[in-house]
MDTraj code that builds the backbone (N, CA, C; nanometers):
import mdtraj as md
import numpy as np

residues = "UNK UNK UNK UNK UNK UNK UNK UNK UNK UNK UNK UNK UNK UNK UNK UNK UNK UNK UNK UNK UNK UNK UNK UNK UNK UNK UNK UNK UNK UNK UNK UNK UNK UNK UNK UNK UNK UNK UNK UNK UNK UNK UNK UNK UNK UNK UNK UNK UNK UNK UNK UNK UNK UNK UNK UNK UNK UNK UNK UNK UNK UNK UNK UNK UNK UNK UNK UNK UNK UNK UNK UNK UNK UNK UNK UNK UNK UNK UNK UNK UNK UNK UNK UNK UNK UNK UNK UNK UNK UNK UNK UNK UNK UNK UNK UNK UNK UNK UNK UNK UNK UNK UNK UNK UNK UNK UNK UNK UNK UNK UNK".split()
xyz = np.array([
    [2.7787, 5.8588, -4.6660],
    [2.7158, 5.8312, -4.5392],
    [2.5852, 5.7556, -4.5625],
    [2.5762, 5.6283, -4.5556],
    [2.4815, 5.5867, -4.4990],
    [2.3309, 5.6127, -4.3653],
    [2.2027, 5.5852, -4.4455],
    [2.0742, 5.6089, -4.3620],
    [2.0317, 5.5158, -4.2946],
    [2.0624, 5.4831, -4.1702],
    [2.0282, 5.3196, -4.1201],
    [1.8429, 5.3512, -4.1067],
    [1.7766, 5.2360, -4.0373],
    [1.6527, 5.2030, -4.0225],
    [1.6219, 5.2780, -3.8783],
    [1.5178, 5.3604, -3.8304],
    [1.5018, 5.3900, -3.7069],
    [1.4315, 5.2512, -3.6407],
    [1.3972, 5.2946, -3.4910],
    [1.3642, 5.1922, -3.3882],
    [1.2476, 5.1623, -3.4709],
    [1.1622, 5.2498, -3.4758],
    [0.9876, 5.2708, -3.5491],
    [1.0194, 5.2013, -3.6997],
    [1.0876, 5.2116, -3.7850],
    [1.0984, 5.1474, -3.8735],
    [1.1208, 4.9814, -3.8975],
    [1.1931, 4.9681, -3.7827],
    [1.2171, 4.8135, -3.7749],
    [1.1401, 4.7653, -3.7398],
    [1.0740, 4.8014, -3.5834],
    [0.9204, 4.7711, -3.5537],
    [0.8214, 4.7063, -3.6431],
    [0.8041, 4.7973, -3.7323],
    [0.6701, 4.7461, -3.8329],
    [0.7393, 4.7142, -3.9434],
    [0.8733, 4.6454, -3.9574],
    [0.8841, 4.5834, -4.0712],
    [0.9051, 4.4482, -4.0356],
    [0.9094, 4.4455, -3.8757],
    [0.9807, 4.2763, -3.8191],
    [0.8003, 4.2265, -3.8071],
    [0.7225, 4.3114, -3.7576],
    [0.5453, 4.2946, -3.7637],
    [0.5420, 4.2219, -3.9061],
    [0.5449, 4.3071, -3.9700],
    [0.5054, 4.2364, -4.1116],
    [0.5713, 4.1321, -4.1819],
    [0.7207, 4.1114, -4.1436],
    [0.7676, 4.0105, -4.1387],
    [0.6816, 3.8680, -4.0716],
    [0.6492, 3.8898, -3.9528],
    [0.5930, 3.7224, -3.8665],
    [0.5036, 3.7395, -3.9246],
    [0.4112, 3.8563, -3.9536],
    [0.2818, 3.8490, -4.0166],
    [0.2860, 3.7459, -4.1151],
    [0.3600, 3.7926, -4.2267],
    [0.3584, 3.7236, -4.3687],
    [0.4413, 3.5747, -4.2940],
    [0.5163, 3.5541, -4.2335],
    [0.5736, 3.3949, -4.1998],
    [0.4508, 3.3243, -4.1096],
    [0.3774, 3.4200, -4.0616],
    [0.2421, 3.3153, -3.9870],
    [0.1591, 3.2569, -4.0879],
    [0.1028, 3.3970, -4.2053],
    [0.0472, 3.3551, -4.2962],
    [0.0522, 3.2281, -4.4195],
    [0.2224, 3.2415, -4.4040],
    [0.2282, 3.1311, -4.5134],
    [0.2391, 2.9973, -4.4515],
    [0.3014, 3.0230, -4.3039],
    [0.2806, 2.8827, -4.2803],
    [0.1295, 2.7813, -4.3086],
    [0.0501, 2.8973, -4.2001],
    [-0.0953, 2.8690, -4.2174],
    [-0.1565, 2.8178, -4.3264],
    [-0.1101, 2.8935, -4.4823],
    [-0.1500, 2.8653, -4.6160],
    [-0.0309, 2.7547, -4.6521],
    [0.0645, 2.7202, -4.5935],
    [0.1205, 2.5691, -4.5807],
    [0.0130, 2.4656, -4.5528],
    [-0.0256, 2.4751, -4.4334],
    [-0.1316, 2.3863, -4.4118],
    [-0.2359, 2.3683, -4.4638],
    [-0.2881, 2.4336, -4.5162],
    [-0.4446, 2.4218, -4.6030],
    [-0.3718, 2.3802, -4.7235],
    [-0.2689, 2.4284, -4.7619],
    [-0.2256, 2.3421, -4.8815],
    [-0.2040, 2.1958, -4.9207],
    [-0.1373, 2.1457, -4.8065],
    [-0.1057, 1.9747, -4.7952],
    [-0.2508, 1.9308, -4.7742],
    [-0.2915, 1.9809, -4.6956],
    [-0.4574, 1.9705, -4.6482],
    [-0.5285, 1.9501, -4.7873],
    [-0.5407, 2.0743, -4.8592],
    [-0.6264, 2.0548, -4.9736],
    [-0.5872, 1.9850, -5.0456],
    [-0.4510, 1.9509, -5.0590],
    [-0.3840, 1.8383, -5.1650],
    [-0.4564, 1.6938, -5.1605],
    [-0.4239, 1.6622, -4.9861],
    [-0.4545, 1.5672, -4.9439],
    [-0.6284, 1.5249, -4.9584],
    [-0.7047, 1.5968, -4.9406],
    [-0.8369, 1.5963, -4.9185],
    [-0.9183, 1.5831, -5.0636],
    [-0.8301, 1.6160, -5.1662],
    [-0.8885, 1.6522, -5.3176],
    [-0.9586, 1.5226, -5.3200],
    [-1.0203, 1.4921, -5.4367],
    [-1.0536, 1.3930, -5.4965],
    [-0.9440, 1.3463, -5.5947],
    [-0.8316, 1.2938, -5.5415],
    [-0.7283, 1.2856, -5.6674],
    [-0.7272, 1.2495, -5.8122],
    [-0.7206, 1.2905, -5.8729],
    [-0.7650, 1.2701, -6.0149],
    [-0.6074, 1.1450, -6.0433],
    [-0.6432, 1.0565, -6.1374],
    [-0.5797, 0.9494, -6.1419],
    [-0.4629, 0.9635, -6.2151],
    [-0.4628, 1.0867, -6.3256],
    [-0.3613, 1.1138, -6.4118],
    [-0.3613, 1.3022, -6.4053],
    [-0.2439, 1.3035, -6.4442],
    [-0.1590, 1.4342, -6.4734],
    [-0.2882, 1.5275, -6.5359],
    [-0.2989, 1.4634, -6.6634],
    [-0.4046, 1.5385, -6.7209],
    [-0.5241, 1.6372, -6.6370],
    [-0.6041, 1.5576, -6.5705],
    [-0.7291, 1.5710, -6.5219],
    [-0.6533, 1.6546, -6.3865],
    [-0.5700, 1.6665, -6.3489],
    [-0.5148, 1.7383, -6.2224],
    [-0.4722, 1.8656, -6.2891],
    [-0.4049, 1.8717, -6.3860],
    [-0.4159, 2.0073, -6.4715],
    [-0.5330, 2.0770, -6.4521],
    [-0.6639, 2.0137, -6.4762],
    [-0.7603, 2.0495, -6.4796],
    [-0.8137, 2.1270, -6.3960],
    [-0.7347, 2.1140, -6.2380],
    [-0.8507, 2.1390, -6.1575],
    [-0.7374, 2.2805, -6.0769],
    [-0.8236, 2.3848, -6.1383],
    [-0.7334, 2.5058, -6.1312],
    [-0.7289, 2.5534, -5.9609],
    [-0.7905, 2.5263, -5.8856],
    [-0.7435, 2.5454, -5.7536],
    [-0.6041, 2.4773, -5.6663],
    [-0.5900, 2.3664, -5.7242],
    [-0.4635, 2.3179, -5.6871],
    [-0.3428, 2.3633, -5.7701],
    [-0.3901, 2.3437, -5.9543],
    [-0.2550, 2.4436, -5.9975],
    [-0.2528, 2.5853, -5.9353],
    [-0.3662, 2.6876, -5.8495],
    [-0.3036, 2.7847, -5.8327],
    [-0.2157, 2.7773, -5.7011],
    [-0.2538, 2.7105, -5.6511],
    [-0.1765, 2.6326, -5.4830],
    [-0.0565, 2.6092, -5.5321],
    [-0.0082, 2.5227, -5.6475],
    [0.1335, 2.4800, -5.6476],
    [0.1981, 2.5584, -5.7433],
    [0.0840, 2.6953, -5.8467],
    [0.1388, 2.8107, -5.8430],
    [0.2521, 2.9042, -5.7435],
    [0.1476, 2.9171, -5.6520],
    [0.1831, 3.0185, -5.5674],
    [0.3069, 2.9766, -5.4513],
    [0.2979, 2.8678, -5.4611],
    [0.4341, 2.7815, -5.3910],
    [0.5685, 2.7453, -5.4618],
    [0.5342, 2.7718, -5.5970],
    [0.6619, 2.7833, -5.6702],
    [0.7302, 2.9330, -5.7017],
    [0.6549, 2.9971, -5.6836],
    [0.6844, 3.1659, -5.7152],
    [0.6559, 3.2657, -5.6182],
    [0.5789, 3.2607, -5.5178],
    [0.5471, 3.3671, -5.4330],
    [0.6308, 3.4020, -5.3546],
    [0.7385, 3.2490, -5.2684],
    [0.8011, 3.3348, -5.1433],
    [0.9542, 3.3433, -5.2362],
    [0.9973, 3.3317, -5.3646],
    [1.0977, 3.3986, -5.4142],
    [1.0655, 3.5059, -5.4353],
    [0.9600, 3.5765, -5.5108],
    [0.9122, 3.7457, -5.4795],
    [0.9264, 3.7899, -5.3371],
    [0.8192, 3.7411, -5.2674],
    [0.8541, 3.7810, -5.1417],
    [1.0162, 3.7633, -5.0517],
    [1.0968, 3.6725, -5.0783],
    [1.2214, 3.7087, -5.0557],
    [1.3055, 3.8335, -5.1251],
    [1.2981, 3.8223, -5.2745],
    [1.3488, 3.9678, -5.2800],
    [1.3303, 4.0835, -5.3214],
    [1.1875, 4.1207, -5.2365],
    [1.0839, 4.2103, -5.1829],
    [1.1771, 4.2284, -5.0389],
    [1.1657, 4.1416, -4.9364],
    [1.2160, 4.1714, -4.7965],
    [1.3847, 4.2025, -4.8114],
    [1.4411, 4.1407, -4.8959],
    [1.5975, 4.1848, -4.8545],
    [1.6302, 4.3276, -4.9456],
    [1.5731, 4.3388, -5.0555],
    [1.6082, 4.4782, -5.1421],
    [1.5352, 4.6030, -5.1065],
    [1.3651, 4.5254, -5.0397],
    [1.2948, 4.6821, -5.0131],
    [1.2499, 4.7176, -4.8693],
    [1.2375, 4.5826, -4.8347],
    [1.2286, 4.5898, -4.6403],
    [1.3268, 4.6300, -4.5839],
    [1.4525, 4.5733, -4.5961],
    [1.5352, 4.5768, -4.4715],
    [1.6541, 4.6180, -4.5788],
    [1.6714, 4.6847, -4.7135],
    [1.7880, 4.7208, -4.7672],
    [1.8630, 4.8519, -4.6687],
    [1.8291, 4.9208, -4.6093],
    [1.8803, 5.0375, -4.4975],
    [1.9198, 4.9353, -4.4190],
    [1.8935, 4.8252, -4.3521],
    [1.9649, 4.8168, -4.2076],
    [2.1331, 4.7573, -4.2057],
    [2.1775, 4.7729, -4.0849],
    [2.3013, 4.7828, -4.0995],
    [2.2757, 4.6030, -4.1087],
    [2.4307, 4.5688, -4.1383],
    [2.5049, 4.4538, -4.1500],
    [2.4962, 4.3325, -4.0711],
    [2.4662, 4.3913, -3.9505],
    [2.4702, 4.2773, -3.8451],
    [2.2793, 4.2312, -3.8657],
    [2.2273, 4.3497, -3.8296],
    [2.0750, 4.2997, -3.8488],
    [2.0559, 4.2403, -4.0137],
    [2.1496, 4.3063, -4.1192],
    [2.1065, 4.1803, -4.2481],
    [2.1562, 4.0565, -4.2328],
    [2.2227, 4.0050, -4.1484],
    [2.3222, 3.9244, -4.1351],
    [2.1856, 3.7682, -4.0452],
    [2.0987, 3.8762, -3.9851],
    [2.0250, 3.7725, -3.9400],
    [1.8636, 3.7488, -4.0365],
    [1.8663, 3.8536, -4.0896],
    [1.7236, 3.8555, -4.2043],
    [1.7933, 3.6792, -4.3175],
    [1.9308, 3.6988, -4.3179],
    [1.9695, 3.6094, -4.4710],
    [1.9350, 3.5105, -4.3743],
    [1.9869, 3.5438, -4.3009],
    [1.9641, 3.3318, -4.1496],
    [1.8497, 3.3192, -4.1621],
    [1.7335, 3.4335, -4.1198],
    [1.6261, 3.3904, -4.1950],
    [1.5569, 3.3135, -4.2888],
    [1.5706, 3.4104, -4.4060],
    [1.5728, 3.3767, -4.5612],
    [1.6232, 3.2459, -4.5266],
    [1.7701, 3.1619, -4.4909],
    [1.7640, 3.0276, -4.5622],
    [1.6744, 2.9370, -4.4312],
    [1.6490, 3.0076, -4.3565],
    [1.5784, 2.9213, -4.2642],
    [1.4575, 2.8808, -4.3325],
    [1.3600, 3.0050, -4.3808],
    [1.2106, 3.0129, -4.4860],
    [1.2410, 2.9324, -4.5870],
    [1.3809, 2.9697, -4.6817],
    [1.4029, 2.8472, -4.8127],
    [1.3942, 2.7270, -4.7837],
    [1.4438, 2.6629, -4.6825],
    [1.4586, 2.5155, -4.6531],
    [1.2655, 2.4945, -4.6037],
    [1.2004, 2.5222, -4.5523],
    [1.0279, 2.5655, -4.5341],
    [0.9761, 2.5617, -4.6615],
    [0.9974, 2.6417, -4.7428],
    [0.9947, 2.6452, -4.8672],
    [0.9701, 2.5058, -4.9945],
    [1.0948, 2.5309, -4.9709],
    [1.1214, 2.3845, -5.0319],
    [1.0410, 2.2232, -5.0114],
    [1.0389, 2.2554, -4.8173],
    [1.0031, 2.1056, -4.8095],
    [0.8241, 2.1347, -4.8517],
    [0.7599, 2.2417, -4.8498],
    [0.6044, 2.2343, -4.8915],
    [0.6117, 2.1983, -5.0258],
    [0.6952, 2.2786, -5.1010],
    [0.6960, 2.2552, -5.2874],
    [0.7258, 2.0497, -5.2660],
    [0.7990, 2.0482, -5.1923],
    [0.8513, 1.8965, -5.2288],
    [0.7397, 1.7657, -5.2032],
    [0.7018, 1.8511, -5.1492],
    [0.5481, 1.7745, -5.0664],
    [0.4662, 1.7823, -5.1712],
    [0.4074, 1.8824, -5.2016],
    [0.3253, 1.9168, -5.3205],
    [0.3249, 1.8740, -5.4111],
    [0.4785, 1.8485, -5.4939],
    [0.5189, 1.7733, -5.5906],
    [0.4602, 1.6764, -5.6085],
    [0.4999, 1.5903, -5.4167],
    [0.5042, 1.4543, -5.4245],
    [0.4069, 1.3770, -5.4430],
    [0.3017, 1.4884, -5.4241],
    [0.1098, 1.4316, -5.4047],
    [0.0953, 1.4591, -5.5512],
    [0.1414, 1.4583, -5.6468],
    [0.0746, 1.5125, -5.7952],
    [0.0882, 1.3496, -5.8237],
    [-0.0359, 1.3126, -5.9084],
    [-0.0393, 1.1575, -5.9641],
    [0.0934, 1.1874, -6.0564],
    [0.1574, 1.0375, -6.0914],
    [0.2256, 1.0849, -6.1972],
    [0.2062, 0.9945, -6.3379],
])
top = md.Topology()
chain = top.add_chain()
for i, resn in enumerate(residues, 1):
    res = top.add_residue(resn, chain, resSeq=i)
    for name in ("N", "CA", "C"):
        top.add_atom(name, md.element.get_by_symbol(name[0]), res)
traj = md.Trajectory(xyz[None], top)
């Protein structure tokens, strides 16, 4: 027998869900932003250098794969089928989001 999720449980896990999808969008934007705004350094090298942007295109290569499976194994692993069924629609909705910031990010690195 299965333990599904109560009403109260879903509540504050769908909260913290938009929470964290407002947040990253937001830290989407200051990202292209700060990319854009840097003083671009002319070569690879000297952009290495400047550890606020590697931690930016850090945290855009690794954070929302943790945080994806953080939300499907420890958030929402109790709920039934139909409600995981829309968390994954989610998930590839955020991956394709995902992706296009990393691709962006990429695209601003001198090469």
């Amino acid at each position: 027998m299965t333990e599904t999720l109560s009403v109260d449980e879903i509540s504050w896990r769908r909260w913290l869900t938009r929470f964290v999808g407002l947040a990253a969008f937001l830290f989407a934007v200051y990202s292209v932003r700060r990319f854009l705004q840097s003083d671009f350094p002319t070569s690879r090298a000297v952009f290495v250098e400047s550890w606020d942007l590697m931690a930016i295109l850090f945290f855009w290569t690794f954070a929302p794969a943790v945080w994806f499976f953080f939300e499907y194994f420890f958030l929402w692993y109790r709920a039934d089928e139909k409600f995981l069924g829309k968390v994954k629609t989610g998930q590839d909705l955020a991956k394709t989001f995902w992706a296009a910031v990393l691709a962006t990010l990429l695209f601003l690195i001198p090469k």
